[in-house]
C-alpha positions as CSV (number, residue, x, y, z in Angstrom):
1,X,148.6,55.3,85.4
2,X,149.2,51.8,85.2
3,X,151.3,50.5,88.3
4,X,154.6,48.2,88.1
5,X,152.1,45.4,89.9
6,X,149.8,46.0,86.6
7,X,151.9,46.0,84.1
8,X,153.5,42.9,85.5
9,X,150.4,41.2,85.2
10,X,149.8,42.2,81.7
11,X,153.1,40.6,80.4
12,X,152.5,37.1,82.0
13,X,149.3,37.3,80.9
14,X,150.5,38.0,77.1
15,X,153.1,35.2,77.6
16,X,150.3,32.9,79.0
17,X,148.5,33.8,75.5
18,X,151.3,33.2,73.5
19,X,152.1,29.5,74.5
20,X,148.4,29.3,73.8
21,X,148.7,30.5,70.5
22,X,152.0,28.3,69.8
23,X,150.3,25.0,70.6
24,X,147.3,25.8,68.3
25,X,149.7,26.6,65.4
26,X,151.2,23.1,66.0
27,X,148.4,21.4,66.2
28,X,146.5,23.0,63.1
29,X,149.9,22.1,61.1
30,X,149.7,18.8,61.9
31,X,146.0,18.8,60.9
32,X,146.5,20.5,57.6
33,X,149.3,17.6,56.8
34,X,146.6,14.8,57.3
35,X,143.8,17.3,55.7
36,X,146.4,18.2,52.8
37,X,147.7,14.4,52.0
38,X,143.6,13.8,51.3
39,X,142.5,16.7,49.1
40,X,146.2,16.1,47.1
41,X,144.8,12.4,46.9
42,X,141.4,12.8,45.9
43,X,142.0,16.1,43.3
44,X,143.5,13.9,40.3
45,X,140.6,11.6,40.8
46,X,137.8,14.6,40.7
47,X,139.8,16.2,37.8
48,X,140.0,12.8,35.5
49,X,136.5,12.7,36.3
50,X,135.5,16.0,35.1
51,X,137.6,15.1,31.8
52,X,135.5,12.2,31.1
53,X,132.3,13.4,32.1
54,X,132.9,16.2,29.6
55,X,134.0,13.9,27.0
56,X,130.6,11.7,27.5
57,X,128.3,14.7,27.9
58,X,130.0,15.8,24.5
59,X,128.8,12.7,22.8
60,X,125.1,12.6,23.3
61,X,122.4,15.4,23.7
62,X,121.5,16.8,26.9
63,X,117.5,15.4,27.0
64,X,119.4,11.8,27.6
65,X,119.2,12.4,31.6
66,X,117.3,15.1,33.8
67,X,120.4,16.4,35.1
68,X,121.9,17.8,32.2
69,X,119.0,19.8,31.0
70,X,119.4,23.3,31.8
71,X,115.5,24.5,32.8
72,X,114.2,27.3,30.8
73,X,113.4,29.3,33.7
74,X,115.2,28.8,37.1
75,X,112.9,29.8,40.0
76,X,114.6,28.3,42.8
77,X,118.3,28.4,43.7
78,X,120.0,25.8,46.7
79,X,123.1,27.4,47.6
80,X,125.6,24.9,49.4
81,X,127.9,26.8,52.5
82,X,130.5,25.0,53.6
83,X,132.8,26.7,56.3
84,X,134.4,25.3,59.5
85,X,132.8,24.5,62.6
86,X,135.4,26.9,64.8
87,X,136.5,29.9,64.5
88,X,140.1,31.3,65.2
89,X,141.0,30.9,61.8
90,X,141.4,34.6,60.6
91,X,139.0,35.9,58.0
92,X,138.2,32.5,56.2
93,X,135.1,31.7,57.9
94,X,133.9,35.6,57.2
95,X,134.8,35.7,53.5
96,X,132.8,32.4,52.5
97,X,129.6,34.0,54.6
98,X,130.3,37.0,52.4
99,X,130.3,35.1,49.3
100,X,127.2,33.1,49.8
101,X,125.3,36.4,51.2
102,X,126.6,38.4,48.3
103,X,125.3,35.7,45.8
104,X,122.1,34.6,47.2
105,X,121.4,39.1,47.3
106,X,122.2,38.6,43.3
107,X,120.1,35.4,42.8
108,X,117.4,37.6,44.6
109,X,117.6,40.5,42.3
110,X,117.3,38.1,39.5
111,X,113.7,37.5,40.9
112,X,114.9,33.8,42.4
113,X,114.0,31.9,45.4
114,X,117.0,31.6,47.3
115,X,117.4,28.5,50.3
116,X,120.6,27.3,51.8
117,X,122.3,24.2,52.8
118,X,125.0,24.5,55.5
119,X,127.3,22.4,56.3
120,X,130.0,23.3,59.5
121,X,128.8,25.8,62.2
122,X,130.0,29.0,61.7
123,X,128.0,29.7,58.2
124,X,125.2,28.3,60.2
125,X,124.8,30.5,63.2
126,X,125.7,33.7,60.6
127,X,122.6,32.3,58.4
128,X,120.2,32.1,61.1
129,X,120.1,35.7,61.7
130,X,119.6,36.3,57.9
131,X,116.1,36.4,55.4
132,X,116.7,33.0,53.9
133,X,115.9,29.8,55.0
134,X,118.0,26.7,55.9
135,X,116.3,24.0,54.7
136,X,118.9,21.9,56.2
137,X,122.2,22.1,58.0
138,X,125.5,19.9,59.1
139,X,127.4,20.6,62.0
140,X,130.2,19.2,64.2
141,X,131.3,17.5,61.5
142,X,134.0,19.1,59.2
143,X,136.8,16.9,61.6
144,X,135.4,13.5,61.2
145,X,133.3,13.7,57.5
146,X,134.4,11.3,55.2
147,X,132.6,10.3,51.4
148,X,129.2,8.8,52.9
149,X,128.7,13.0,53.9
150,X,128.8,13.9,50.3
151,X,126.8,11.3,49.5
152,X,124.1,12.2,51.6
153,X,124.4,15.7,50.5
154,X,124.6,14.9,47.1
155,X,121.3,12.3,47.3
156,X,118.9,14.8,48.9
157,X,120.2,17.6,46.5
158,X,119.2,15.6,43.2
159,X,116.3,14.0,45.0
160,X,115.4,17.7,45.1
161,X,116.4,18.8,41.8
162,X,114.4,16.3,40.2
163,X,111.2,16.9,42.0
164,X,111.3,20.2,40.5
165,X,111.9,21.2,44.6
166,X,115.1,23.5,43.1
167,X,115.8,24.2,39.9
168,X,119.8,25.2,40.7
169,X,122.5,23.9,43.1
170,X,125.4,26.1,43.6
171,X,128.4,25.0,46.1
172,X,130.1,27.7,47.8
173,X,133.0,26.7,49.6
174,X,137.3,27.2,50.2
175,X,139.6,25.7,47.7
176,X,142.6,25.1,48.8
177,X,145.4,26.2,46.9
178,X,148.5,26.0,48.8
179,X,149.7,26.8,52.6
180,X,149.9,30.6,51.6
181,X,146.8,30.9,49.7
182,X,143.1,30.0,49.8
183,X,140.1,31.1,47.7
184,X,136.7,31.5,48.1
185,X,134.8,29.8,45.2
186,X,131.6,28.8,43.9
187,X,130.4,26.4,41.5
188,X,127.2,25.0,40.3
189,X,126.8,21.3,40.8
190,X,123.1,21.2,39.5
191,X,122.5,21.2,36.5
192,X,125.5,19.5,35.0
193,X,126.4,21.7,32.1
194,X,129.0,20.6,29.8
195,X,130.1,24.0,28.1
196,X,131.4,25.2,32.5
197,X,133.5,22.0,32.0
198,X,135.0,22.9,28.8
199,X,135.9,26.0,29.6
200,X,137.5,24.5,33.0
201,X,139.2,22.0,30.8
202,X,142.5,22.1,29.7
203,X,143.3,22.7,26.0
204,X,144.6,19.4,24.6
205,X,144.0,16.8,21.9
206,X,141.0,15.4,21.5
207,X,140.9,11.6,22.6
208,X,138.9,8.7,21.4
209,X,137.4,6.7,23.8
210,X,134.8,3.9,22.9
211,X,132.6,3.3,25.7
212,X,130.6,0.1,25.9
213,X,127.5,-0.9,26.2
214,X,126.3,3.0,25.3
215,X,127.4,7.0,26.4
216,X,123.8,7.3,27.6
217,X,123.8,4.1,29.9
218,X,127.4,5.1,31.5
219,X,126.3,8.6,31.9
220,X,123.3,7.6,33.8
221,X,125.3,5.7,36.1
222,X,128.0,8.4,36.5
223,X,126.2,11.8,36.7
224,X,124.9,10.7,40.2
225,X,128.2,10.1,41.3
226,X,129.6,13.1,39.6
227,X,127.3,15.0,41.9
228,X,128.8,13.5,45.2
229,X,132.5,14.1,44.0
230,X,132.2,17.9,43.3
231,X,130.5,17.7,46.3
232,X,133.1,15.8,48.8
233,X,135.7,17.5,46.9
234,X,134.5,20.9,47.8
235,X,134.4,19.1,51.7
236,X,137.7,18.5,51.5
237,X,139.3,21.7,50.0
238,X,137.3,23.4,52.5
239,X,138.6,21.2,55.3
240,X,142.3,22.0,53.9
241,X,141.9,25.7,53.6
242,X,140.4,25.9,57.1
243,X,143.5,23.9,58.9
244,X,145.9,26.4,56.7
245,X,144.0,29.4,57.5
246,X,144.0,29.2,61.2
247,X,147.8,28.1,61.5
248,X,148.5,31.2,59.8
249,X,146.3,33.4,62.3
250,X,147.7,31.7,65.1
251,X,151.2,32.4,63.8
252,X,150.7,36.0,63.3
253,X,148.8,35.8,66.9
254,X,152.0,34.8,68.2
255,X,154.2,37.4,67.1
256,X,151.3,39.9,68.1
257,X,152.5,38.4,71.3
258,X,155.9,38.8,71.1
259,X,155.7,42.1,69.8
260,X,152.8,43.5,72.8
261,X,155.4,41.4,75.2
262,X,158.3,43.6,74.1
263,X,156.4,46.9,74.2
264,X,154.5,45.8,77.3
265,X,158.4,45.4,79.0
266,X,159.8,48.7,78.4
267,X,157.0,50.8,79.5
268,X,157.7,48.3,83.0
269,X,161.2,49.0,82.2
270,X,160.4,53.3,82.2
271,X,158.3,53.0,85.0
272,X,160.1,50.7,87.3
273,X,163.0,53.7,86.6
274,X,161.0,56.2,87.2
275,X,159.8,54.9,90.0
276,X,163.7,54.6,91.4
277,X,164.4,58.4,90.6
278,X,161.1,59.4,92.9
279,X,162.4,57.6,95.4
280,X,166.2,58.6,95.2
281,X,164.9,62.2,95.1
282,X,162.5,61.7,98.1
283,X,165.5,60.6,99.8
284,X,168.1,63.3,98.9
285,X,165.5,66.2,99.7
286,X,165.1,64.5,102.9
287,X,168.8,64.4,103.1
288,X,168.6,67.9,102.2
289,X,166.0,69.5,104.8
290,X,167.8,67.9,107.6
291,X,171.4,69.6,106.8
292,X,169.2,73.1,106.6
293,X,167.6,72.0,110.0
């Protein structure tokens, strides 16, 4: 059993863990404001974006540019991880390893080539123990990214795509949806298919827009670029979800704390009083044998 000195021990050592826990939740709150303010910035951008690009890719046939033709037969498959670089953010990191696992095991079963992209440590190290190959990875840099990142990613991806290197580029990352919730998603960046962005589209009234000089030259201009948005955007909503997911653990960590704290002082409590009736009986059978002496 457990003595007082023990137990002791144990409770400073849960209230040591607990102040821990309290600072972290501060300071991933006052990350996700900062992470929050950029993804709640950028979003109406991505999403006008995706309204044109549909609009344009609408207008003209898909031979026009090499990213929107859809290959008759897809042999290679690029999936795009993006977690966090540390952990101590609950499940989050776990669930977008699961989801790019789960779908590179169904890309396989399709009779597909299957390489990754990481980007943030965690899906890394999980990825190196695994059967596919990372043909190249991103780490330590989830807290200081900023566009030129998806640009890079998004260069070497179509530089890729249209070698005939990969034939499919599929994002898998954490989209933010508020403080409470986060979901794990994936998306295909590569190739551009108009019908995904109808669907995603909102139903509204067709508008006219004349686009000088010609739909084909603006598209060859913007597809490129559409590339690196989905792509920073999926950066930042991953970013976002990450800050929100470990202020939440750390939260819950701290009541844990509270709560082991509490239990952790009564079973002092009982044995500190036990401890008092052994010695106040010690003493009165002591008291006892000397009156029968």
């Amino acid at each position: 059993m457990a003595t007082l000195k023990d137990i002791k021990r144990k409770i400073g050592g849960v209230k040591k863990t607990k102040q821990i826990t309290k600072a972290m939740n501060m300071v991933a709150s006052a990350k996700l404001r900062k992470a929050q303010q950029r993804i709640e910035r950028f979003r109406p951008y991505a999403d006008k974006f995706y309204e044109m690009l549909t609009d344009l890719s609408s207008r003209t046939d898909a031979s026009v540019h090499p990213l929107l033709e859809v290959r008759e037969e897809i042999k290679k498959v690029a999936i795009v991880l993006v977690t966090a670089d540390r952990g101590l953010c609950g499940s989050f990191n776990v669930n977008l390893t699961n989801k790019a696992r789960k779908l590179a095991k169904e890309k396989e079963a399709a009779g597909k080539v299957v390489e990754f992209v990481c980007v943030g440590k965690k899906g890394r190290d999980v990825l190196r123990k695994q059967p596919w190959p990372i043909i190249s990875d991103h780490v330590n840099v989830m807290n200081t990214f900023d566009f030129t990142l998806g640009v890079e990613l998004g260069a070497k991806l179509m530089n890729s795509y249209l070698n005939h290197e990969i034939d499919e580029v599929i994002i898998v990352f954490g989209q933010f949806k508020s403080i409470a919730k986060q979901e794990t998603v994936s998306l295909r960046v590569l190739p551009i298919v108009s019908e995904t962005a109808a669907k995603e589209a909102p139903a509204a009234a067709p508008s006219e827009y004349i686009y000088e000089p010609s739909v084909e030259g603006i598209l060859a201009e913007l597809l490129p670029r559409f590339v690196n948005v989905q792509i920073y955007r999926g950066l930042l909503d991953t970013n976002a979800s990450e800050h929100a997911s470990r202020m939440r653990a750390m939260d819950n960590a701290t009541k844990n704390c509270d709560d082991l704290a509490k239990s952790l002082t009564l079973v002092y409590n009982k044995a500190r009083q036990s401890a008092i009736t052994k010695e106040l009986m010690d003493i009165v059978g002591g008291a006892e044998a000397l009156k029968s002496a």
